[in-house]
VOLOZA-89460 format. One record per residue: residue number from 0; residue in three letters; x, y, z of N, C-alpha, C in turn. Coordinates in steps of 0.05 Angstrom, whole numbers, plus 5000, padded with zeros to 4 digits. Layout:
N
 resi resn   nX   nY   nZ  caX  caY  caZ   cX   cY   cZ
  NUM  ALA    X    Y    Z    X    Y    Z    X    Y    Z
...
END
This chain:
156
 resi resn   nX   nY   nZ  caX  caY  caZ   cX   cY   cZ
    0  UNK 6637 4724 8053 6612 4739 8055 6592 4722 8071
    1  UNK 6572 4738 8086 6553 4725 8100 6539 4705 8080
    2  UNK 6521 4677 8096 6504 4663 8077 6480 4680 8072
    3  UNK 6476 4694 8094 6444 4710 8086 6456 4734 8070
    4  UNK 6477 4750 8073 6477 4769 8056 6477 4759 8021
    5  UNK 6497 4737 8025 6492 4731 7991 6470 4716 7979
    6  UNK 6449 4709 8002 6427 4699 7990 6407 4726 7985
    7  UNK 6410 4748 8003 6392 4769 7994 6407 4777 7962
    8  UNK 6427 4776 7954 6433 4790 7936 6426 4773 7918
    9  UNK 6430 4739 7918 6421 4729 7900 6389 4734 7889
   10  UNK 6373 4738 7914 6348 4742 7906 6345 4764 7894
   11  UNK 6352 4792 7904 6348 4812 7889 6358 4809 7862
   12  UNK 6378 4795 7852 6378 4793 7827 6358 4783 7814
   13  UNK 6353 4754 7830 6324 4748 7817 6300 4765 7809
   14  UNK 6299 4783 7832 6274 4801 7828 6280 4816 7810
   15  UNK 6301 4826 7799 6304 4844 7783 6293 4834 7755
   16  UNK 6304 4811 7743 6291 4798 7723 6270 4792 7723
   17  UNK 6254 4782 7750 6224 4784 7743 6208 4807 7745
   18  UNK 6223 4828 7752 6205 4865 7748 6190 4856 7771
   19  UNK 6202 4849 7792 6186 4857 7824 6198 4877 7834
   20  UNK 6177 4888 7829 6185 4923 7839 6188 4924 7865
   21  UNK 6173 4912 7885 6172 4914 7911 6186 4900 7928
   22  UNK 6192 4880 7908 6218 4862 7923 6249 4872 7924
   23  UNK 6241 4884 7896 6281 4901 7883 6285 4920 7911
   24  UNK 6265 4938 7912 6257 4962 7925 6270 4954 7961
   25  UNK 6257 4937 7961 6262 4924 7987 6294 4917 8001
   26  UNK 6294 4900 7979 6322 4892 7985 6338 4905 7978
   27  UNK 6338 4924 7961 6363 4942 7963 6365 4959 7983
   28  UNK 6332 4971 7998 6337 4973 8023 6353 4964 8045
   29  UNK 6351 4939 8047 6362 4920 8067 6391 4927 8062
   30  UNK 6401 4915 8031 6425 4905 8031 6435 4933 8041
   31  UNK 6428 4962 8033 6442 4987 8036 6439 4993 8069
   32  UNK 6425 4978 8087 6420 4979 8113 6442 4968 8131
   33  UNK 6451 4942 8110 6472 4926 8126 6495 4931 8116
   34  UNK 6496 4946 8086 6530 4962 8087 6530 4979 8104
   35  UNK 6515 5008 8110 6521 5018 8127 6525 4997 8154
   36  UNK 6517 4991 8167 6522 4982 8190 6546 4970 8190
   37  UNK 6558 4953 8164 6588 4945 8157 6599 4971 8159
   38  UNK 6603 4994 8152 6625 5020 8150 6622 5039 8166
   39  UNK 6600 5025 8186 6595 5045 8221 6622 5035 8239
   40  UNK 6622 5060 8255 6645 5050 8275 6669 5069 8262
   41  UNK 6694 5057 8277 6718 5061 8267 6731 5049 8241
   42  UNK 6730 5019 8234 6741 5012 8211 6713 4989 8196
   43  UNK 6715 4992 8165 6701 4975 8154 6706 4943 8167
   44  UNK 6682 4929 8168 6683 4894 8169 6656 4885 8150
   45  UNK 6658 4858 8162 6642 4837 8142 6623 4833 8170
   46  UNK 6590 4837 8169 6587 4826 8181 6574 4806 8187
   47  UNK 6567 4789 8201 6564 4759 8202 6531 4752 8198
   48  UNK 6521 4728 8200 6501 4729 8198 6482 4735 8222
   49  UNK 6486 4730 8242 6474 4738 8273 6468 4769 8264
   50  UNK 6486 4787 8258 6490 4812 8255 6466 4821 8235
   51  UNK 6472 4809 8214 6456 4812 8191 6426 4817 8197
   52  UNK 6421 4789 8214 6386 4791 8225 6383 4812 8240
   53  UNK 6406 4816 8264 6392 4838 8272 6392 4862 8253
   54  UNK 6410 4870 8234 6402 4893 8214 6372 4887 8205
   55  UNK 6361 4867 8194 6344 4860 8190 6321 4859 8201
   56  UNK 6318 4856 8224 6302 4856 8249 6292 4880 8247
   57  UNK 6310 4904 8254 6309 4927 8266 6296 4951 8230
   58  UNK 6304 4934 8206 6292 4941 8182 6255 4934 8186
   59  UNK 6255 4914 8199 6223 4900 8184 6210 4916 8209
   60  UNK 6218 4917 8232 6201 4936 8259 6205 4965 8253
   61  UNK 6223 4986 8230 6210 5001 8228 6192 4998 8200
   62  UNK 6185 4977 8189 6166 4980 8176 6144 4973 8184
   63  UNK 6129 4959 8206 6114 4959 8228 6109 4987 8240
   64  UNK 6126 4997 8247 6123 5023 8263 6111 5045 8246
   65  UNK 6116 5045 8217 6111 5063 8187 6079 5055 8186
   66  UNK 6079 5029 8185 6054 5012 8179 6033 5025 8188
   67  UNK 6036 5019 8222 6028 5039 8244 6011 5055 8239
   68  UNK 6032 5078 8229 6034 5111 8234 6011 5116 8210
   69  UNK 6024 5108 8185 6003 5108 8165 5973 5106 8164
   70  UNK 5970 5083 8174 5943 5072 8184 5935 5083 8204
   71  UNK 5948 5101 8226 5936 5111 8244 5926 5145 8235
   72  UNK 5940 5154 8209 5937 5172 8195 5919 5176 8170
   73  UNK 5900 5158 8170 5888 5147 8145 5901 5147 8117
   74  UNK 5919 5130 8116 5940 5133 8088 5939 5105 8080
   75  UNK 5916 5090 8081 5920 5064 8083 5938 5052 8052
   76  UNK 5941 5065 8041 5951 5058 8011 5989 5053 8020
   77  UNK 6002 5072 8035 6027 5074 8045 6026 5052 8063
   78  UNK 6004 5041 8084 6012 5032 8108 6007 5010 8100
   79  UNK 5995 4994 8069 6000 4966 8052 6023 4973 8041
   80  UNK 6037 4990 8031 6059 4983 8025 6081 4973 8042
   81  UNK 6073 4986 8067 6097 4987 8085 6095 4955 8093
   82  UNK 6067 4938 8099 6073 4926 8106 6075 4897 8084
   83  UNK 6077 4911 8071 6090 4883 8048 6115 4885 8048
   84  UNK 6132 4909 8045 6161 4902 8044 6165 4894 8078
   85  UNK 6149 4894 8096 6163 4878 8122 6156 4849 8120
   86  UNK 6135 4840 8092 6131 4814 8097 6156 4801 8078
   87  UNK 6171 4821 8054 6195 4813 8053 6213 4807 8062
   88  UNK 6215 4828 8080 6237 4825 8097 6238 4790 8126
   89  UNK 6203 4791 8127 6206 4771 8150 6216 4750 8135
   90  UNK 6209 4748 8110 6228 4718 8093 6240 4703 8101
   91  UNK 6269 4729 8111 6289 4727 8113 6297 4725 8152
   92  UNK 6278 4727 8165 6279 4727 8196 6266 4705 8199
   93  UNK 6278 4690 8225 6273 4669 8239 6242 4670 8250
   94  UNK 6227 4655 8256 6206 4641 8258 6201 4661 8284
   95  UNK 6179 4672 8291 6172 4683 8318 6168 4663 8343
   96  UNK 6178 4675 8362 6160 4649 8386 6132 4661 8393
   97  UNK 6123 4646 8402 6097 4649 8411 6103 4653 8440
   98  UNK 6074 4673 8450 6079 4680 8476 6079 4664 8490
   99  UNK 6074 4633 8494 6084 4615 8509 6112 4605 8505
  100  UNK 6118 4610 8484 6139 4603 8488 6161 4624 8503
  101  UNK 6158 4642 8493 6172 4671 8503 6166 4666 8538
  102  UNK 6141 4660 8557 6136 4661 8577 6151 4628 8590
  103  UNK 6158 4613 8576 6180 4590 8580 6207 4596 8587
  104  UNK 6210 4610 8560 6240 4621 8566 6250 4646 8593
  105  UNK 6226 4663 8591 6228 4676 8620 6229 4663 8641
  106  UNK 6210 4643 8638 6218 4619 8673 6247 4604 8668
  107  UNK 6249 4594 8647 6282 4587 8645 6298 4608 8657
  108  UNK 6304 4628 8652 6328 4647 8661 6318 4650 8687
  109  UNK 6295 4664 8690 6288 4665 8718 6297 4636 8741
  110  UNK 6288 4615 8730 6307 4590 8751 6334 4586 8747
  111  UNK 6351 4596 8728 6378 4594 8728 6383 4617 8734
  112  UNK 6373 4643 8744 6390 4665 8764 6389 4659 8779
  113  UNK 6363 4637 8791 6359 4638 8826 6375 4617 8824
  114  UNK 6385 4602 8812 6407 4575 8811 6434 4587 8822
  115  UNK 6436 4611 8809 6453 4628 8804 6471 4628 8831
  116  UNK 6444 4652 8841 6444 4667 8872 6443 4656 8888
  117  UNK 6419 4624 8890 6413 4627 8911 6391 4627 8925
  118  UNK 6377 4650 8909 6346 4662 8922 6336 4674 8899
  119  UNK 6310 4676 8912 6290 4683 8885 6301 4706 8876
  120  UNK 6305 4722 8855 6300 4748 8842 6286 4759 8841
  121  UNK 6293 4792 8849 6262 4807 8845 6263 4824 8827
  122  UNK 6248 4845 8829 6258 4872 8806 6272 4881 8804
  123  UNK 6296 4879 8826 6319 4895 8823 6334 4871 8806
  124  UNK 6330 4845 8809 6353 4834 8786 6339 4823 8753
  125  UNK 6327 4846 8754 6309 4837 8725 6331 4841 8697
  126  UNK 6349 4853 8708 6373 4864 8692 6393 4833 8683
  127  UNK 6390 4821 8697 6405 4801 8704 6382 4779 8687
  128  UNK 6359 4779 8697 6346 4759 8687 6333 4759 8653
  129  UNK 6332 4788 8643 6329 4795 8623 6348 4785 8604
  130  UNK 6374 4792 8608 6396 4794 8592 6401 4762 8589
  131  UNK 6397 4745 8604 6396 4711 8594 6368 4702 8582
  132  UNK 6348 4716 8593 6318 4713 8571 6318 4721 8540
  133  UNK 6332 4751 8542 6343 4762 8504 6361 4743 8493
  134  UNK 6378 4735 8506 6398 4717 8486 6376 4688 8485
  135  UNK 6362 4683 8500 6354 4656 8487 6345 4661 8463
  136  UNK 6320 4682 8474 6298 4695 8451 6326 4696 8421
  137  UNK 6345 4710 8429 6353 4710 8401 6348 4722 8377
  138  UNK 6335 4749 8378 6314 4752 8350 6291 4741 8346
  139  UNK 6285 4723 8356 6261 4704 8353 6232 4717 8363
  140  UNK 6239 4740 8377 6210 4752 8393 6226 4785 8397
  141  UNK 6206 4798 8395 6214 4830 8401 6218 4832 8431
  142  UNK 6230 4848 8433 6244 4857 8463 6228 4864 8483
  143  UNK 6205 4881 8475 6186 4892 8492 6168 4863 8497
  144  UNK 6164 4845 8487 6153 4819 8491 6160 4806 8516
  145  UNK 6192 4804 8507 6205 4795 8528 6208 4797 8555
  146  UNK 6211 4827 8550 6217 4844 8581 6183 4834 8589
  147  UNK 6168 4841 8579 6143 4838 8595 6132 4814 8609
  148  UNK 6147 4787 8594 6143 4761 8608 6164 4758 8624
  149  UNK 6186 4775 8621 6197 4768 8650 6189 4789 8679
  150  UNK 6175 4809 8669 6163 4824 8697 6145 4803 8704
  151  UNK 6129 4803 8688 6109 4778 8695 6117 4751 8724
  152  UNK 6140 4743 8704 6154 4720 8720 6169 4731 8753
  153  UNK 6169 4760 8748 6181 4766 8772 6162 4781 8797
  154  UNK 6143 4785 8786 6111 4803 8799 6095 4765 8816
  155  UNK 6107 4750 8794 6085 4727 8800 6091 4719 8810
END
């Protein structure tokens, strides 16, 4: 079993004995987030921890997005809840970069495509320069972050 899956489970047990409602709540969310995603596809697997965060990831940004909607709907009572179980959930997610750092890593890939090629890249190889910017990022920064410091890097 994953280390992060059996540490969520360990915790939810914990929460259960201390009557944290919003923690239980939470993580059984999660955990039932990342079985499905285990019994998607063609055959059941186990999946790993890389895997896990992004189940995870993609759990805590729609509770951002709920957060949002709520608060943009005056429901402010829903759009604190929503965003406490994403502060659960970030627990369990890697540390954010900061937009400098995210605007680092865009010049990194950006000088190892043109290492690459040859010649500078433009917007037609943002495809190219993106896809080595996301794997640094890693989870570590949302995607739309990303992409936008590397137009940046490629406009500039």
């Amino acid at each position: 079993m994953a280390e992060l899956k059996a540490r969520i489970k360990t915790d939810l047990t914990a929460a259960m004995r201390a009557k944290d409602v919003l923690v239980v709540s939470t993580l059984r969310l999660a955990l039932s987030a990342v079985q499905t995603e285990e019994v998607a596809g063609t055959t059941a697997r186990e999946l790993s921890d890389d895997e896990v965060l992004k189940v995870l990831a993609k759990e805590a940004k729609k509770r951002a997005e709920a957060a949002e909607a709520f608060a943009g709907a005056g429901r402010e009572e829903l759009a604190a809840k929503e965003r406490a179980e994403g502060e659960v959930l970030d627990a369990y997610l890697p540390a954010q970069l900061s937009d400098d750092e995210v605007t680092a890593l865009a010049a990194a890939a950006l000088a190892q495509v043109t290492a690459e090629t040859g010649q500078t890249p433009g917007m037609r190889q943002m495809g190219q320069v993106m896809k080595l910017a996301a794997a640094a990022a890693a989870g570590r920064a949302d995607g739309s972050r990303v992409s936008a410091a590397v137009k940046a890097q490629l406009q500039g």
